[in-house]
MINU-681852 format. One record per residue: residue number from 0; residue in one letter; x, y, z of N, C-alpha, C, O, CB in turn. Coordinates in steps of 0.2 Angstrom, whole numbers. Glycine has a CB too. Example, Ala and Ser with C-alpha at 12.3 -4.5 7.8 and 13.67 -1.06 7.14 Angstrom:
(pt 0 "A" (66 -28 39) (62 -22 39) (66 -16 39) (71 -17 42) (57 -22 45)),
(pt 1 "S" (64 -11 35) (68 -5 36) (64 0 39) (67 6 40) (70 -3 29)),
//
This chain:
(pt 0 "X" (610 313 964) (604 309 967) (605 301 966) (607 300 960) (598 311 964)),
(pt 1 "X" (605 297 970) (607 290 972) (600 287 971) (595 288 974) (610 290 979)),
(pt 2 "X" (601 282 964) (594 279 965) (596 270 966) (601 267 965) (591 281 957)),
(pt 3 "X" (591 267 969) (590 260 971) (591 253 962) (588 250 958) (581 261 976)),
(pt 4 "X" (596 254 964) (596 249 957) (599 242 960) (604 242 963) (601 252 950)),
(pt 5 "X" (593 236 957) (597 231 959) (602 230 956) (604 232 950) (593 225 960)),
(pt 6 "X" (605 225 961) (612 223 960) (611 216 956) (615 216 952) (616 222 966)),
(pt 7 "X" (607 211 956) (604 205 955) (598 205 953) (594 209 956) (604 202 960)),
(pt 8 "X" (596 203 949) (587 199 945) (587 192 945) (591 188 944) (586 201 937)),
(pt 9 "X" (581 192 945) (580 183 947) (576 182 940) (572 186 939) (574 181 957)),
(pt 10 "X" (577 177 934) (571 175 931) (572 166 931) (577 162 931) (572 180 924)),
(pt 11 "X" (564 164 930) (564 158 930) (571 155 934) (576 151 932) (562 156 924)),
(pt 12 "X" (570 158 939) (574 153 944) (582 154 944) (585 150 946) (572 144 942)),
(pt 13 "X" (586 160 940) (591 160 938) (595 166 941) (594 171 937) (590 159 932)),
(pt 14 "X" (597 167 944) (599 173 947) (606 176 942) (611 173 942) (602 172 955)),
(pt 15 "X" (605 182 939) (608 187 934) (611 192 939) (607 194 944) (604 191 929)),
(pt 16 "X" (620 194 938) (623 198 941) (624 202 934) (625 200 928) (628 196 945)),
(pt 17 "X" (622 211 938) (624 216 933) (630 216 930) (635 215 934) (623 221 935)),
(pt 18 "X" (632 217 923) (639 217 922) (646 223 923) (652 223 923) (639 214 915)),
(pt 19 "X" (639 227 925) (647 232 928) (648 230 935) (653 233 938) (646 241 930)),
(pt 20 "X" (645 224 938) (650 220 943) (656 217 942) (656 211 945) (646 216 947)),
(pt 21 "X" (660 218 938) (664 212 937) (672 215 936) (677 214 933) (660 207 930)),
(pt 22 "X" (670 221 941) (678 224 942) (678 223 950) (673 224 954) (679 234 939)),
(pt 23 "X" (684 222 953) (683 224 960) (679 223 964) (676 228 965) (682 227 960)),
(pt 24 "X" (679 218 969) (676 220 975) (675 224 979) (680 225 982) (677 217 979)),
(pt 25 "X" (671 227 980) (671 232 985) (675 229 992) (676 224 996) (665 234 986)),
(pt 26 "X" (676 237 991) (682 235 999) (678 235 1005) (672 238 1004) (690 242 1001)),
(pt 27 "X" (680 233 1013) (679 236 1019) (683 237 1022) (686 232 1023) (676 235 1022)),
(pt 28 "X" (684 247 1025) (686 248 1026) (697 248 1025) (702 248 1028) (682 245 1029)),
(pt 29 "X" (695 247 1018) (701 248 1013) (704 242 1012) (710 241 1010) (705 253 1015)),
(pt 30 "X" (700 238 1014) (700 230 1013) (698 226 1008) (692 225 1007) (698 228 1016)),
(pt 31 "X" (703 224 1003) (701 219 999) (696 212 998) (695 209 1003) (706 217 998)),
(pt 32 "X" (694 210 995) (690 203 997) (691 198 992) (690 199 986) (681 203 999)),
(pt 33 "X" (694 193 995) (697 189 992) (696 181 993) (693 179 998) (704 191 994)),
(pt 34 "X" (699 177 989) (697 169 991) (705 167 992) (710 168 989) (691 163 984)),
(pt 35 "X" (705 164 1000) (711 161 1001) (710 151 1003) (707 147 1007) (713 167 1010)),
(pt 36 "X" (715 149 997) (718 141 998) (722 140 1002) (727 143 1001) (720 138 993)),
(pt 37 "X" (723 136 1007) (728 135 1012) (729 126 1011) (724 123 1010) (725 138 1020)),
(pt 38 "X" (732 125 1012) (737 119 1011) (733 113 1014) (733 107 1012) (743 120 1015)),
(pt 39 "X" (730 114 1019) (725 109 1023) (721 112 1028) (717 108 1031) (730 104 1027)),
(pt 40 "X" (720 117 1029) (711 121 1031) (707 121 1028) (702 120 1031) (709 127 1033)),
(pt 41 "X" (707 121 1019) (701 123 1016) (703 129 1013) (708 133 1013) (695 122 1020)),
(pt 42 "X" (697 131 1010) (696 137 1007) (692 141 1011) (688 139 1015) (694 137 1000)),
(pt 43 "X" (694 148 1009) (690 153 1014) (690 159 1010) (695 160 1006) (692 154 1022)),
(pt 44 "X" (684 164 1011) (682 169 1007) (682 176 1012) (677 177 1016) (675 166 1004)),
(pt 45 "X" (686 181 1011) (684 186 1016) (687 193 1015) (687 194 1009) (686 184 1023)),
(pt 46 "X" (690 197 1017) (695 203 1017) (700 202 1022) (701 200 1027) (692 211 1020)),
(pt 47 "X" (706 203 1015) (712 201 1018) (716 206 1022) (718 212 1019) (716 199 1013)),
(pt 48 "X" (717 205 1030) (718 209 1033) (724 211 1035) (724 216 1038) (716 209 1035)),
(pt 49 "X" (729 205 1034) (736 205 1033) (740 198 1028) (736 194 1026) (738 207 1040)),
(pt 50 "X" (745 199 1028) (747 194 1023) (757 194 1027) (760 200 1026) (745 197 1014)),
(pt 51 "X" (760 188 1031) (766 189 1034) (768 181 1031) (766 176 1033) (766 192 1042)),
(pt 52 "X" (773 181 1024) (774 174 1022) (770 171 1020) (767 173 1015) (775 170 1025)),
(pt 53 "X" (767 163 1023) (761 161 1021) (755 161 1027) (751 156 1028) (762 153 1018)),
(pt 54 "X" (755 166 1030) (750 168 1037) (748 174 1036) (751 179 1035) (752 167 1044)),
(pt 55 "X" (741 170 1035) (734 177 1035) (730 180 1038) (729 175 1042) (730 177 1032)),
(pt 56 "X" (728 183 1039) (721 186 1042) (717 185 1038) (719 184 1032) (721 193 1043)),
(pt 57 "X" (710 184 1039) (706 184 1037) (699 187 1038) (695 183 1039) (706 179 1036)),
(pt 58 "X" (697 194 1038) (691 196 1043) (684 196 1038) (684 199 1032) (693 204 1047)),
(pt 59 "X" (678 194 1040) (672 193 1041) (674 186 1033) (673 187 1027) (666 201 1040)),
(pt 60 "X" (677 180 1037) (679 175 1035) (672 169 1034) (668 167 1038) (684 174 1040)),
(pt 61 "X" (673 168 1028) (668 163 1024) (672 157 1024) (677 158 1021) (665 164 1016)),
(pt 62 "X" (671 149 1027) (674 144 1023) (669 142 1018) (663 140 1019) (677 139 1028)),
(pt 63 "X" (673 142 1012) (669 137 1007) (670 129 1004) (673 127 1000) (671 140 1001)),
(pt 64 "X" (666 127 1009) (666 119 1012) (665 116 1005) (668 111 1003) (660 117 1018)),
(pt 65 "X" (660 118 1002) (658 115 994) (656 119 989) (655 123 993) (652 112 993)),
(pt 66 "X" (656 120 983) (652 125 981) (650 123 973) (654 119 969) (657 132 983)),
(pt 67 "X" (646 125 971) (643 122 964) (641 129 959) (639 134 960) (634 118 966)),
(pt 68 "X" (643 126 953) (642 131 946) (647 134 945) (648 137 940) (636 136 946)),
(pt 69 "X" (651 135 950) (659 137 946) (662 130 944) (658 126 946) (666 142 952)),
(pt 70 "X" (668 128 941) (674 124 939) (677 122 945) (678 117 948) (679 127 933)),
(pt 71 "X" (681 131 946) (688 131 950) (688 137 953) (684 142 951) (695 130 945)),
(pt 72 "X" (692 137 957) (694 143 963) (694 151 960) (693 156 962) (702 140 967)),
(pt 73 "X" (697 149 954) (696 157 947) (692 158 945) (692 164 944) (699 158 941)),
(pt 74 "X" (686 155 943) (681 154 940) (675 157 947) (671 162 946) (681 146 938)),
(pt 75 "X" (676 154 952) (672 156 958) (674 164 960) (670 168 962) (673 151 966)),
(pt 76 "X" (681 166 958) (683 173 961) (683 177 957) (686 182 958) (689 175 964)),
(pt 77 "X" (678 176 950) (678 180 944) (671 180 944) (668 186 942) (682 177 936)),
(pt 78 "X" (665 175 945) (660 175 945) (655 174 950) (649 176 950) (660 172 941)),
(pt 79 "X" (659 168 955) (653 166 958) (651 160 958) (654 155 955) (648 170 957)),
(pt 80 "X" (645 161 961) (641 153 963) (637 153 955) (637 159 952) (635 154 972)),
(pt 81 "X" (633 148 953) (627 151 949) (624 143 952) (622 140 947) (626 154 939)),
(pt 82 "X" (624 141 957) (619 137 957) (618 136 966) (618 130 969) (621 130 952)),
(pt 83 "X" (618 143 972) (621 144 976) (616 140 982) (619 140 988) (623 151 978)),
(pt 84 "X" (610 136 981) (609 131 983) (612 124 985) (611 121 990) (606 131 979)),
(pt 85 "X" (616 123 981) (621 117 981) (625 116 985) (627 111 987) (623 116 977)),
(pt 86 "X" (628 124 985) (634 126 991) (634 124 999) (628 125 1002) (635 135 990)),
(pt 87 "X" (639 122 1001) (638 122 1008) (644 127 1011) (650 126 1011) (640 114 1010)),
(pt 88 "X" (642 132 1012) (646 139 1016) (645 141 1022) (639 143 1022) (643 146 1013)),
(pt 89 "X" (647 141 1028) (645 139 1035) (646 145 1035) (648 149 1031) (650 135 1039)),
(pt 90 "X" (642 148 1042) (642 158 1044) (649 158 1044) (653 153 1045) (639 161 1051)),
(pt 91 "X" (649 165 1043) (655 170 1043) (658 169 1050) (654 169 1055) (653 178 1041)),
(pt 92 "X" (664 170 1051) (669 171 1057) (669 179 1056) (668 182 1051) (677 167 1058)),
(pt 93 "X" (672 181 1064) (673 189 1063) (684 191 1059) (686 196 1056) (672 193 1073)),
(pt 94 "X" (686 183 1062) (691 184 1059) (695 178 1060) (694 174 1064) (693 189 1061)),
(pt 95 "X" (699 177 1056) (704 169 1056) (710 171 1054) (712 176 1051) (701 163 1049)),
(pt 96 "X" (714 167 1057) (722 166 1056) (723 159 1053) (722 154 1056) (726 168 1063)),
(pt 97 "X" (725 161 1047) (728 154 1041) (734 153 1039) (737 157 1035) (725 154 1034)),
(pt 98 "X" (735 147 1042) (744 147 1040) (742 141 1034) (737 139 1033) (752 143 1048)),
(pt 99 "X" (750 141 1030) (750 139 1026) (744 141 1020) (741 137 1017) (751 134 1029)),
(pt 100 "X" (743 149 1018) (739 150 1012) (745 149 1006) (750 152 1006) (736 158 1013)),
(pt 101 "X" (743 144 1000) (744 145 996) (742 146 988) (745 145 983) (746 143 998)),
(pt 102 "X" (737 149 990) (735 151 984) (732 158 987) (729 157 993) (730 147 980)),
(pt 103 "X" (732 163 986) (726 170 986) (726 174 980) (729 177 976) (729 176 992)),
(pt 104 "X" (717 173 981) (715 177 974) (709 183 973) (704 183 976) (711 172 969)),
(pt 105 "X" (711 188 970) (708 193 973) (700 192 967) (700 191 961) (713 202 972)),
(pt 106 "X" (692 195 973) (687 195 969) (684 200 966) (685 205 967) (685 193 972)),
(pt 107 "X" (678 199 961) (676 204 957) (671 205 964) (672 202 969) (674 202 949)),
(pt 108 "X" (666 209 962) (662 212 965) (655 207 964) (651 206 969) (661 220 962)),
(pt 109 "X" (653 203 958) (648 200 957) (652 192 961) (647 188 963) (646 200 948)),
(pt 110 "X" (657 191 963) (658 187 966) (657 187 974) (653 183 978) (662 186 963)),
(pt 111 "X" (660 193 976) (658 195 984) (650 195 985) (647 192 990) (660 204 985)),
(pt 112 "X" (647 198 981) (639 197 980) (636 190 980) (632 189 984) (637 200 975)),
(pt 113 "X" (638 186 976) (639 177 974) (640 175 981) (635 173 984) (646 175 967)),
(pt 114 "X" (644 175 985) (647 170 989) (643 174 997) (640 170 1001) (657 170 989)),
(pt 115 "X" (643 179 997) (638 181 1003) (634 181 1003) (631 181 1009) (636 186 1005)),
(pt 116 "X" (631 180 997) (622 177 997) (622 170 997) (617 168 997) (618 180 990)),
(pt 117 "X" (627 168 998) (622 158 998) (620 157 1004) (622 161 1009) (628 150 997)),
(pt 118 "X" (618 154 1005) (614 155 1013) (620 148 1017) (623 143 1016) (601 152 1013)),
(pt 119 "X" (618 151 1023) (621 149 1027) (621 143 1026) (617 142 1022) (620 150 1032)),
(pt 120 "X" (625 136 1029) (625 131 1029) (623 127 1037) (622 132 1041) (631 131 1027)),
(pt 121 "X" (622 123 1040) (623 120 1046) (619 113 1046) (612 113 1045) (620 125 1051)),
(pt 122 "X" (621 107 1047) (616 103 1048) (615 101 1055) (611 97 1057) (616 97 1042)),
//
């Protein structure tokens, strides 16, 4: 029997991830989700869908234009956002091709959760 347990709690304004999130992202579709640095596109947040040298796939792709309450790019793919207001995250693409990736880092689960939840960006 499957019971409804949040994943997140909100108190005075603070959003809490559970700590058995912090193995693994869930996959889709046997797909990893990962934050990819590229040399001069930016960073982007998604399931890595292939990987040939330094050219990626990237499907239900996030660019992370800004982002607040992590440090660094490890820090965001271990934990997340904690101030995801601040963040500027533009909607998801269905899929991207990135040359020159040089960094790729695989995420926890409270992070996938962290970075899909900041609300969209657009001014």
């Amino acid at each position: 029997m499957k019971t409804n347990v949040p994943e997140t709690i909100k108190v005075d304004d603070v959003e809490y991830i559970r700590s058995d999130l912090s193995r693994k992202a869930k996959q889709c579709n046997g797909l990893e989700y990962f934050i990819v640095r590229t040399y001069s596109a930016g960073v982007f947040a998604g399931y890595l869908k292939s990987r040939i040298g330094k050219e990626v796939v990237v499907l239900q792709a996030r660019r992370l234009w800004r982002w607040a309450g992590a440090a660094s790019l490890s820090q965001l793919a271990m934990e997340g956002v904690s101030k995801p207001a601040e963040c500027k995250f533009p909607t998801e693409v269905d899929e991207v091709l990135l040359t020159e990736a040089i960094e790729i880092i695989p995420c926890t689960e409270a992070a996938r959760i962290s970075i899909k939840g900041v609300p969209i960006w657009a001014e």
